[in-house]
C-alpha positions as CSV (number, residue, x, y, z in Angstrom):
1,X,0.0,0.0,0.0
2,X,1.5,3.0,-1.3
3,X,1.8,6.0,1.2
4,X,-0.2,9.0,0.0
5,X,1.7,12.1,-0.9
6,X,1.7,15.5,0.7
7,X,-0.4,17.0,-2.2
8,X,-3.1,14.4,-2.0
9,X,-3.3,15.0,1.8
10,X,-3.4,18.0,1.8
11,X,-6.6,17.7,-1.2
12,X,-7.7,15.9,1.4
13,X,-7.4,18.4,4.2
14,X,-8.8,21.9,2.7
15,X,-12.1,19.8,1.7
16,X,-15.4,20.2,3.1
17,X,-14.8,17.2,5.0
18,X,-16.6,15.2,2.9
19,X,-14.6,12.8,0.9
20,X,-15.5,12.9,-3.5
21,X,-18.4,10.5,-4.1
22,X,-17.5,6.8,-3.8
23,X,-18.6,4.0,-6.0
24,X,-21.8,1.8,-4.7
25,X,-20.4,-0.5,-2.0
26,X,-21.6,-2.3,1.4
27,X,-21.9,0.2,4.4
28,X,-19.0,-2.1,5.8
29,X,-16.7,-1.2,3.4
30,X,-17.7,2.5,3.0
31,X,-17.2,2.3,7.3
32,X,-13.6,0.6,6.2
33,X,-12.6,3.2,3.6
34,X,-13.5,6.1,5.7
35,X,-11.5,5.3,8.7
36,X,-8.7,4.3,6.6
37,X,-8.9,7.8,5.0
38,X,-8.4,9.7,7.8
39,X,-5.9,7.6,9.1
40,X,-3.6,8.1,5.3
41,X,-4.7,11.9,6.0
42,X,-3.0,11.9,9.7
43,X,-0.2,9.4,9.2
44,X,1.4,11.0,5.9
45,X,4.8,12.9,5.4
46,X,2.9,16.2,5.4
47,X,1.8,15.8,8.8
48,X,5.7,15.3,10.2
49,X,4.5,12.6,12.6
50,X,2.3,15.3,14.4
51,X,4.6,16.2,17.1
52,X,3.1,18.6,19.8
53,X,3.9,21.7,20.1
54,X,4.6,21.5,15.5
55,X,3.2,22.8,12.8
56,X,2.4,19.3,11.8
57,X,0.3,19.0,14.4
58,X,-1.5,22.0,14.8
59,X,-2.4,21.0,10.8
60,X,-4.0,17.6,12.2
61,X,-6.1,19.8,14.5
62,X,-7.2,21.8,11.6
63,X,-7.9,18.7,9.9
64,X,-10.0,16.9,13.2
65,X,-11.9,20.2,13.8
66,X,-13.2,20.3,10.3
67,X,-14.0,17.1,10.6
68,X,-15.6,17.0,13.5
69,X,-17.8,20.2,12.9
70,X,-18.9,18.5,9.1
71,X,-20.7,15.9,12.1
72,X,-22.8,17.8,14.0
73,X,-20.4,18.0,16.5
74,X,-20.1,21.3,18.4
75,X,-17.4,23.6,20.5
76,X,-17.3,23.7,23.9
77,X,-14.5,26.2,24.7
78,X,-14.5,30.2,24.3
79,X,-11.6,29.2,22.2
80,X,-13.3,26.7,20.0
81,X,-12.3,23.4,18.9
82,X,-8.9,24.1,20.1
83,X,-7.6,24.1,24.3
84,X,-4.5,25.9,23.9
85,X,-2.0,25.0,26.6
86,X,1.2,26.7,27.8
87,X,4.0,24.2,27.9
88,X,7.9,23.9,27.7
89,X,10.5,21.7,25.8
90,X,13.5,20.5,27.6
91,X,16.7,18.7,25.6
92,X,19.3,17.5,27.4
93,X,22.6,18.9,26.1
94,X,24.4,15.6,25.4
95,X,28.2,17.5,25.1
96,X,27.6,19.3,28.3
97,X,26.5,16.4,30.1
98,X,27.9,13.5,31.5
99,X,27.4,10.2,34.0
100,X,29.7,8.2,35.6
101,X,30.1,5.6,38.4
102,X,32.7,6.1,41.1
103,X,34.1,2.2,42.9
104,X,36.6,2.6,45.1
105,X,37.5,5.4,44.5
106,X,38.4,5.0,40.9
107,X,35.9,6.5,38.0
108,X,33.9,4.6,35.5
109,X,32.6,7.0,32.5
110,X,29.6,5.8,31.0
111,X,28.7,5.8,27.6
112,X,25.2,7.9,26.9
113,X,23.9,6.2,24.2
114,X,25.5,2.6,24.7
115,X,25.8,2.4,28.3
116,X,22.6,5.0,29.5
117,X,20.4,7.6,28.3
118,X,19.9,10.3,30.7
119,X,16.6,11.4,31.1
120,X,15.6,15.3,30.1
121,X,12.4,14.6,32.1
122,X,13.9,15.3,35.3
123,X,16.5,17.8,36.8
124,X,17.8,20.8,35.9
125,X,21.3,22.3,35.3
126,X,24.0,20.8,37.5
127,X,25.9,17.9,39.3
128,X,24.7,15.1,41.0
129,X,27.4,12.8,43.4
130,X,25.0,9.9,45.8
131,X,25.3,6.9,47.2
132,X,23.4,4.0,45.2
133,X,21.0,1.7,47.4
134,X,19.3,-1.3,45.1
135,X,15.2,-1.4,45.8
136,X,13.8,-3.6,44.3
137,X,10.8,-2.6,41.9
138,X,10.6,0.7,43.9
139,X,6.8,0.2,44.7
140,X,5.4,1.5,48.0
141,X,1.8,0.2,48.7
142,X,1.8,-0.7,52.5
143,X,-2.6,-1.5,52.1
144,X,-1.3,-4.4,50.2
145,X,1.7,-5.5,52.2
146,X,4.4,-4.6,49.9
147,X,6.4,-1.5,50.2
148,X,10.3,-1.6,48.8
149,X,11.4,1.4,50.8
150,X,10.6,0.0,54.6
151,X,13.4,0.6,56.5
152,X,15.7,1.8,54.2
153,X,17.4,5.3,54.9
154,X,17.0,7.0,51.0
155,X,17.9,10.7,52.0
156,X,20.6,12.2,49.5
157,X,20.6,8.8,47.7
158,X,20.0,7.4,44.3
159,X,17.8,4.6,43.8
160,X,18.4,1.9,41.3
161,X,15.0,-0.4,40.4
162,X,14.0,-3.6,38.3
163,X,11.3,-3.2,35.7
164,X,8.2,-5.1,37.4
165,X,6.3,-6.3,40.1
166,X,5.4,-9.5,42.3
167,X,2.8,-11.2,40.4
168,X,0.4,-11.2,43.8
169,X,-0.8,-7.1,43.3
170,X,-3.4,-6.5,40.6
171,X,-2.3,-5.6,37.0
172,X,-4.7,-2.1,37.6
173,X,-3.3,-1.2,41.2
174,X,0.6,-2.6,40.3
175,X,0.3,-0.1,36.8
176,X,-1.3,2.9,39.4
177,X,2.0,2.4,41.9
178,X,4.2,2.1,38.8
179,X,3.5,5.3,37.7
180,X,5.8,8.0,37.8
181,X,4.2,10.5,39.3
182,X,3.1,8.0,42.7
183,X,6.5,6.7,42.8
184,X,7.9,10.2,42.6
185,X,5.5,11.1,45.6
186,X,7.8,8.2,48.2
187,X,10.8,9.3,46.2
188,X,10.9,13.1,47.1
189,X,9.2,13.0,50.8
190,X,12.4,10.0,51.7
191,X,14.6,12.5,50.0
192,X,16.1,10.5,47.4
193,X,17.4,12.7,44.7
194,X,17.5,10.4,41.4
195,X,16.5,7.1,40.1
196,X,18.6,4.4,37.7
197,X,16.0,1.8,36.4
198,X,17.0,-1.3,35.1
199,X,15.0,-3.4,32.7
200,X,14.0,-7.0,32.3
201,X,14.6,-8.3,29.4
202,X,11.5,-10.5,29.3
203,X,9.7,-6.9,29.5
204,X,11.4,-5.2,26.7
205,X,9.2,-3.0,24.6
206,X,11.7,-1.6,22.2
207,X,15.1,-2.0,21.1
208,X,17.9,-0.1,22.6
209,X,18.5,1.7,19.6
210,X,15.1,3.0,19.8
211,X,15.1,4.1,23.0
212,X,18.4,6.0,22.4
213,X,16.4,7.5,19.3
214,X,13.7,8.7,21.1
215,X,15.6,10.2,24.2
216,X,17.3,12.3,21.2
217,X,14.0,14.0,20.8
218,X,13.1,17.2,23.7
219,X,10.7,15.8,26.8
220,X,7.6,18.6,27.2
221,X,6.2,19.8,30.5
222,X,4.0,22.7,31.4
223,X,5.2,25.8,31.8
224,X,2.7,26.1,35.0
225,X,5.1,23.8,37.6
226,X,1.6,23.4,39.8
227,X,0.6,20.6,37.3
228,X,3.7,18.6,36.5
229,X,3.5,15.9,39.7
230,X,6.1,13.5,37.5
231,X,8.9,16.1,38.3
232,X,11.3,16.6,40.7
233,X,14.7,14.7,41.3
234,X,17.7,15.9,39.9
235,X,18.5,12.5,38.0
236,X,17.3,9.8,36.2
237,X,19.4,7.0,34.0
238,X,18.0,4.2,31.9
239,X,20.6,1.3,31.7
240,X,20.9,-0.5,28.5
241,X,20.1,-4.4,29.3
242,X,23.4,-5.5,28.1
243,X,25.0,-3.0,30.4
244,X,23.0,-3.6,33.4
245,X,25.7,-5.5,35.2
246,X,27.8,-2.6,35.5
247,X,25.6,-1.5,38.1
248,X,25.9,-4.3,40.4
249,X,29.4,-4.9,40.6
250,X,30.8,-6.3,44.3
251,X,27.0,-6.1,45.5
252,X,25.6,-8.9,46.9
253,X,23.6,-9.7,43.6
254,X,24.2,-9.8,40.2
255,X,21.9,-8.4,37.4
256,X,20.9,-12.2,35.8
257,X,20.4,-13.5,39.7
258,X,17.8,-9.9,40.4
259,X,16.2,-10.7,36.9
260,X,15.6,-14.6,37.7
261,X,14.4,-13.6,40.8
262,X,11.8,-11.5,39.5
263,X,10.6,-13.8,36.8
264,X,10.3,-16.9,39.4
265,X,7.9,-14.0,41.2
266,X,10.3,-14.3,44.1
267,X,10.9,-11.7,46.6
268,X,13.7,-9.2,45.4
269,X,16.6,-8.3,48.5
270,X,16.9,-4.6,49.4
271,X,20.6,-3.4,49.9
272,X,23.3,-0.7,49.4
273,X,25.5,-1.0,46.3
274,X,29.0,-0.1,46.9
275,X,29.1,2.7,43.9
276,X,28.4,6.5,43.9
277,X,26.7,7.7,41.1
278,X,28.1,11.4,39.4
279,X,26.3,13.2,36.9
280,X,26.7,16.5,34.9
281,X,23.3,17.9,33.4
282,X,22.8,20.3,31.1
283,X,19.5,21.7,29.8
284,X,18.1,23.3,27.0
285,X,14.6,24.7,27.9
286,X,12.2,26.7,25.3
287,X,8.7,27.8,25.4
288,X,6.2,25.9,23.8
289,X,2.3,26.0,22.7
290,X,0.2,23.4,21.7
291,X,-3.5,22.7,22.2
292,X,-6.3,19.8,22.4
293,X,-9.2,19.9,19.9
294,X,-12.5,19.5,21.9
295,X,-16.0,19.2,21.0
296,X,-19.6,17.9,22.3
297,X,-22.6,16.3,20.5
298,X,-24.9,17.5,22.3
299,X,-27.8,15.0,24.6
300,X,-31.5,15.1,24.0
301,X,-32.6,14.2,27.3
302,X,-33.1,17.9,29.1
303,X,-31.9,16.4,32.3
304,X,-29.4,13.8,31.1
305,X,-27.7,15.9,28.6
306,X,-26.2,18.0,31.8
307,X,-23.6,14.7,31.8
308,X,-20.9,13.6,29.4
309,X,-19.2,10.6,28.1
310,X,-15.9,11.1,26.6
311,X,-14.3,9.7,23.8
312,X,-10.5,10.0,24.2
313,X,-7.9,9.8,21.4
314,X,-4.5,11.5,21.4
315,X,-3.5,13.1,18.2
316,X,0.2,13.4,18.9
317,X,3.0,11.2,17.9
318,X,7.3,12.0,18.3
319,X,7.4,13.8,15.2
320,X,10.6,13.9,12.8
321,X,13.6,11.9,14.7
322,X,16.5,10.1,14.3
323,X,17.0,7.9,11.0
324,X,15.7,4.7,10.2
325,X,16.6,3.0,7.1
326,X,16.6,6.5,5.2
327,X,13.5,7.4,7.1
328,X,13.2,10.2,9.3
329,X,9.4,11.1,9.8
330,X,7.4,8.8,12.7
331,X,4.3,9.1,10.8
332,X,2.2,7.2,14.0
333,X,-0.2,5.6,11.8
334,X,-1.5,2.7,14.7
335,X,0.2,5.2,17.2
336,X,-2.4,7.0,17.1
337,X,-3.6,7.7,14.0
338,X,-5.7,4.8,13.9
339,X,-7.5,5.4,17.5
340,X,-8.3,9.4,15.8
341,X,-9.7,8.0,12.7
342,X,-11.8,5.7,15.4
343,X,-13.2,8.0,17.0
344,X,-14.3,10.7,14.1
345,X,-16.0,7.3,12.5
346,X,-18.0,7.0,15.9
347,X,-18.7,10.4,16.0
348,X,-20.1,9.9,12.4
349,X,-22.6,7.1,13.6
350,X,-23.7,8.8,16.2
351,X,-24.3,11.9,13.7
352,X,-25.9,9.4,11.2
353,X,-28.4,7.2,13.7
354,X,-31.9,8.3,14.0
355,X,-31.8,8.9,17.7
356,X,-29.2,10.5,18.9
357,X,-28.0,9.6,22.9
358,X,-29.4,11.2,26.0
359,X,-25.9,12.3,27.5
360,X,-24.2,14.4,25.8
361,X,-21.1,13.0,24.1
362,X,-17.5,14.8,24.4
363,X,-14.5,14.0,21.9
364,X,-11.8,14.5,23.3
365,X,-8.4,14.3,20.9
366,X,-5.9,15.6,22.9
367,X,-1.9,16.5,22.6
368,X,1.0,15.3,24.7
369,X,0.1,11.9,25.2
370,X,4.0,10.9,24.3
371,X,5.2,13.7,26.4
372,X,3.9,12.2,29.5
373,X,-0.3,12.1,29.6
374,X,0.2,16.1,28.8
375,X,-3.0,16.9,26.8
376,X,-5.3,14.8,29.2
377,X,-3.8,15.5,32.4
378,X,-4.4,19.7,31.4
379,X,-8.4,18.5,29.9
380,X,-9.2,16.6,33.5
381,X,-8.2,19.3,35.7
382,X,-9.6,22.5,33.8
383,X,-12.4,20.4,32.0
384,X,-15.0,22.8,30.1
385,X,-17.2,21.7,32.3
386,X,-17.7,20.3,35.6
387,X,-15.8,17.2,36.2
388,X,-18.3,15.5,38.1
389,X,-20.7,15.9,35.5
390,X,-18.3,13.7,33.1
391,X,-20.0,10.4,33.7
392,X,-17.2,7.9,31.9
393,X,-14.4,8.3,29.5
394,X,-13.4,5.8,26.7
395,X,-10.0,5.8,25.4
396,X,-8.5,4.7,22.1
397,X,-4.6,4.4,21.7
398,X,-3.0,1.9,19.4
399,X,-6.3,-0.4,19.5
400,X,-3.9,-2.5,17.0
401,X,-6.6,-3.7,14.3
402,X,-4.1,-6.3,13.0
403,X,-6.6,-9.5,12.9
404,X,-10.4,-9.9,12.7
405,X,-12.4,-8.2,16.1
406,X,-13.6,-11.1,17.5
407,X,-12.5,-9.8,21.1
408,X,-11.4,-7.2,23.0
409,X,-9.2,-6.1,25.6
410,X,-11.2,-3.7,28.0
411,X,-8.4,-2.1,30.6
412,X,-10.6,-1.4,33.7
413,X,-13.5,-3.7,33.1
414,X,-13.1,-5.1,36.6
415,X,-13.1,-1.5,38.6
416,X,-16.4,-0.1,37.4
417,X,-20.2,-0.8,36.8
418,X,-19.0,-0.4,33.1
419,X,-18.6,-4.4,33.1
420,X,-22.0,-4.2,32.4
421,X,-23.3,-2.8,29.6
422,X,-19.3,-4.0,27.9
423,X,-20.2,-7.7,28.5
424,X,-23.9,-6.8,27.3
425,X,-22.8,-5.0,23.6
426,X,-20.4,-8.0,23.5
427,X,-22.6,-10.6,24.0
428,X,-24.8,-8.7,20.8
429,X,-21.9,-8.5,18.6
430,X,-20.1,-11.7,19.2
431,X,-17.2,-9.7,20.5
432,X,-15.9,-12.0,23.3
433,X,-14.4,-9.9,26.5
434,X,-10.6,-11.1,27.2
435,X,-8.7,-10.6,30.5
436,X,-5.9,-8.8,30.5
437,X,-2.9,-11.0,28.7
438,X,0.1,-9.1,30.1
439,X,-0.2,-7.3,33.2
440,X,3.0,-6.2,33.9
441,X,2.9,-3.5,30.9
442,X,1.2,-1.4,32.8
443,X,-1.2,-0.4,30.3
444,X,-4.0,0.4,32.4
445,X,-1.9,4.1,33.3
446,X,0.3,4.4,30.4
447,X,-2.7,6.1,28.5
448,X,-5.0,9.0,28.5
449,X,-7.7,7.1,30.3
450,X,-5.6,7.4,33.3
451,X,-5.8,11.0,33.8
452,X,-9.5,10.8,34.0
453,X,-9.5,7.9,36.6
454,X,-6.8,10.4,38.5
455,X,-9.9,13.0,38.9
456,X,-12.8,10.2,40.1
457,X,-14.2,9.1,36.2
458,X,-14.5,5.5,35.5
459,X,-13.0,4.5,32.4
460,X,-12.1,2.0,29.9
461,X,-9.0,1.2,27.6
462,X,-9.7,-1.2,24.6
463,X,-7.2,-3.4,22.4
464,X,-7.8,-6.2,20.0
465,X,-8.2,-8.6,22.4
466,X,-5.6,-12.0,22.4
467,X,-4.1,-14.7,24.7
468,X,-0.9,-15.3,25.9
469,X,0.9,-17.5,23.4
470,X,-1.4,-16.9,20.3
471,X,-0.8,-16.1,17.1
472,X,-2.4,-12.7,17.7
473,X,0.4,-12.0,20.6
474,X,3.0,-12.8,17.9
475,X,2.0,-10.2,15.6
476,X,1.9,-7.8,18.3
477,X,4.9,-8.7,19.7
478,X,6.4,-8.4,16.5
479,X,5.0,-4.9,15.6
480,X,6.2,-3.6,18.8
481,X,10.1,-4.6,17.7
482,X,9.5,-3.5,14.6
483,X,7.2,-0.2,14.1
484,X,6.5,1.0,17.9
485,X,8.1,4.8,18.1
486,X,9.5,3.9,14.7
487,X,9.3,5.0,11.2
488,X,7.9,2.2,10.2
489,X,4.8,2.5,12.2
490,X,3.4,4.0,8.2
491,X,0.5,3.8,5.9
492,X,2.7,1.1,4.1
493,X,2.2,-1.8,7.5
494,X,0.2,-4.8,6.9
495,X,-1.7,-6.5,8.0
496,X,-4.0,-3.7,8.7
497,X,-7.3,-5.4,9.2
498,X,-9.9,-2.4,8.0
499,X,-13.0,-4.7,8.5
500,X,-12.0,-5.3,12.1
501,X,-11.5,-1.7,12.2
502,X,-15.0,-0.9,11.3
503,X,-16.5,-3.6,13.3
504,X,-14.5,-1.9,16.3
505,X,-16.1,1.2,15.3
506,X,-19.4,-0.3,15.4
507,X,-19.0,-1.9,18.9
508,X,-17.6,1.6,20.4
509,X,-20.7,3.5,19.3
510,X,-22.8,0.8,21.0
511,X,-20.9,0.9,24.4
512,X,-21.1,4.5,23.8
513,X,-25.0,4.9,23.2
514,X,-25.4,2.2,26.4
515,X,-24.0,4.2,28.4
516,X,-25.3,7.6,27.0
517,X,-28.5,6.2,27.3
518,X,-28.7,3.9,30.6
519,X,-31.2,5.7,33.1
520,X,-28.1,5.6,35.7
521,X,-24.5,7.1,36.0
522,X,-21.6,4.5,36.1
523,X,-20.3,3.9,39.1
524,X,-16.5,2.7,40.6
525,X,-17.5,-1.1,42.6
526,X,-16.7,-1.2,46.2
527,X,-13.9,-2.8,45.8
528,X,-12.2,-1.5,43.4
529,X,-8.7,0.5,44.6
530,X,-9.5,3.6,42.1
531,X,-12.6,4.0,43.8
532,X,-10.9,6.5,46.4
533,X,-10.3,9.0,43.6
534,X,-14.1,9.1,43.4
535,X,-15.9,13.0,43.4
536,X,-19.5,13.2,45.0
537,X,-22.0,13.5,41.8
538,X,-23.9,16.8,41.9
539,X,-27.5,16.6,42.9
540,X,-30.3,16.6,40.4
541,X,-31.7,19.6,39.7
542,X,-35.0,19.8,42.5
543,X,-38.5,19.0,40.3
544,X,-40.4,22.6,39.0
């Protein structure tokens, strides 16, 4: 499949939003062709792989606003379509910084790029020289009997942590503790001042090379400091797998005895490492705008349509990068061009059915998803309306259409009343409802859905669903070493699987008019963990 050129894209773009009359086909494949279209409009060259804060992706905006206004859908902002945020880029200056480790006295230079990558997430101009101490996986949750940091003295120290965590916590609550911005709550209040994380090779998402690609590219934070809670230490290193051992030499452990340890799911040991870690950082830090487009179809029912149901997408990617074979633009076609496209297609059916739902339905594509949750994160806490009144989100992000939709993958099924009308659309579809296959990604908070459980709204993640050990966990597998965060993630992949695609589409708008529809808010179950985060509804207007 040939990728389409910047002049037909942008043909595309300055159109009324409706695409030049097709030939007779089924509805399915007219559903098919129209998601694929906008997904060739947002993953071509002349988007630049949509990075935030670009022109590339301030062009996709254009393009999702027209698109979404051509539907019926309307603004909800005094600014529009478009949430304009305040934000700043940060690029560590690799020539002015440096990281070593200091053993007996003697001083081991690391290799940035072969032996680390320094984060330019955290810390600011200057020198770092701590003590190392070894962790574990670096999780506190003492409610569940597991908290790495009990007894140990972290003040002026640098932590170093495995990738993971024991097998015995839920995949939802292990994902929420795993997250940076909890474990950088334990972190600063023990006054640790930087973190080395190792990885398990049994975890691996992407190659090294990759990883060292994308650290290339500037982190983004807001400019206001009140709303970045993932900030704060003055270092943080990423060990390259075949390096890791340098890190534990003369301690107690080795690297291959810490990683069989942890993939028995046996209890890692806690202990000081007899190194110092010194580091040198250097920043480059630049002001920055970029926005979220944002729009509501408005409810029928005069008391119902007071609450919302979101449909989350991010329109971001990592923009133009490092080489690959030649190729230099991350056009983000499954990452997330593909959950965009899903969601103007719902949008559409909505639009197109002849009665339209009683809530009022937000779409939500937001920026910054790459950067660190950015774009959601900013929507949640300064929503456009009332966060209590948002009644459920539903979140699209690499839903991987690679093989037919004959299940799903719902991340936080088990947490909410949503369980309910999920396994009833299902059951009408034939979709079968799939538990989660590998926990200890942490997908459940590596998404925008988590930054509307962070403000008390129940929400749900979806993926083709598949088992551990299928076929369908090969391909996956295999398009994570090959196209995740890469070039290669273009309009040119197969297998695409566009019917699945539009049968997806199909089953979202269902779960969405359910919901929209259902006399009764969702609601967290008692025993879920997220149910803390919970806000009291607002009362019902009092009967005239």
């Amino acid at each position: 499949m040939k990728r389409v050129s910047s002049a037909a894209t942008l043909a595309l773009f300055v159109s009324s939003g409706v695409f030049a009359a097709e030939a007779p086909a089924s509805r399915s494949q007219v559903a098919e062709d129209r998601w694929w279209k906008h997904v060739e409009v947002l993953a071509s060259d002349a988007m630049e792989g949509r990075d935030t804060g670009s022109k590339g992706y301030a062009t996709a905006a254009g393009y999702v606003s027209k698109e979404l206004a051509s539907l019926g859908v309307k603004p909800m902002l005094k600014t529009g379509f478009l949430q304009p945020m305040a934000l700043q880029s940060r690029r560590l200056i690799e020539s002015k910084s440096s990281v070593a480790l200091v053993k007996d006295g003697k001083t081991l230079p690391l290799v940035q790029g072969e032996d680390v990558v320094l984060s330019s997430r955290q810390g600011d101009n200057g020198t770092v020289d701590a003590p190392l101490v070894f962790v574990g996986y670096g999780l506190s949750i003492p409610e569940l009997g597991h908290d790495d940091y009990a007894g140990l003295d972290l003040k002026g120290k640098v932590v170093v942590m495995l990738q993971g965590g024991p097998g015995n916590i839920p995949g939802p609550v292990k994902s929420h503790f795993s997250s940076w911005a909890e474990r950088l709550k334990v972190l600063k209040a023990a006054g640790a001042v930087g973190v080395v994380y190792l990885q398990n090779p049994k975890l691996l998402e992407l190659p090294w090379e990759r990883v060292v690609g994308s650290n290339k590219n500037p982190t983004v934070v807001f400019a206001d400091p009140s709303l970045n809670d993932s900030r704060g230490l003055k270092v943080t290193v990423v060990a390259n797998v075949t390096q890791s051992q340098k890190w534990l030499e003369g301690a107690p452990h080795t690297y291959e005895e810490l990683v069989a340890l942890a993939n028995a799911d046996k209890p890692l040991p806690k202990f000081d490492l007899p190194l110092r870690l010194k580091a040198k950082l250097a920043f480059d830090v630049k002001p920055l705008k970029s926005m979220n487009v944002v729009g509501v179809m408005p409810g029928t029912d005069p008391v119902l349509a007071k609450e919302y149901v979101v449909l989350s997408a991010h329109l971001d990617h990592v923009g133009v990068g490092e080489p690959v074979k030649g190729d230099r633009i991350y056009n983000g076609a499954m990452d997330n061009a593909s959950g965009v496209a899903a969601v103007l297609e719902v949008a559409r059916q909505l639009h197109d059915q002849q009665e339209k739902p009683k809530r009022s339905v937000v779409f939500a594509l937001v920026t910054g998803e790459e950067k660190g949750l950015l774009g959601s994160k900013y929507f949640a806490s300064r929503p456009p309306v009332p966060i209590t009144s948002i009644v459920a989100d539903f979140n699209l992000d690499m839903f991987m259409p690679h093989w037919p939709f004959t299940s799903v993958v719902a991340h936080g099924k088990d947490e909410s009343s949503l369980a309910v009308p999920l396994a009833e659309v299902a059951a009408k579809l034939d979709v079968q409802v799939l538990a989660d296959p590998e926990p200890d990604r942490n997908l459940f908070v590596r998404s925008d859905q988590y930054s509307f459980i962070r403000e008390g709204v129940p929400a749900l993640f979806f993926k083709f669903g598949y088992t551990p050990d299928s076929e369908e966990q090969k391909v996956f597998k295999q398009w994570l070493t090959e196209r995740y965060h890469a070039p290669s993630d273009d309009l040119s992949q197969q297998p695409v699987d566009h019917e699945g695609a539009a049968r997806f589409i199909t089953f979202l708008t269902a779960l969405t008019n359910a919901v929209a529809d259902a006399p009764g808010r969702p609601y967290w179950n008692d025993d879920s963990f997220f149910r803390r985060f919970a806000k009291p509804a607002p009362e019902a207007d009092p009967a005239p």
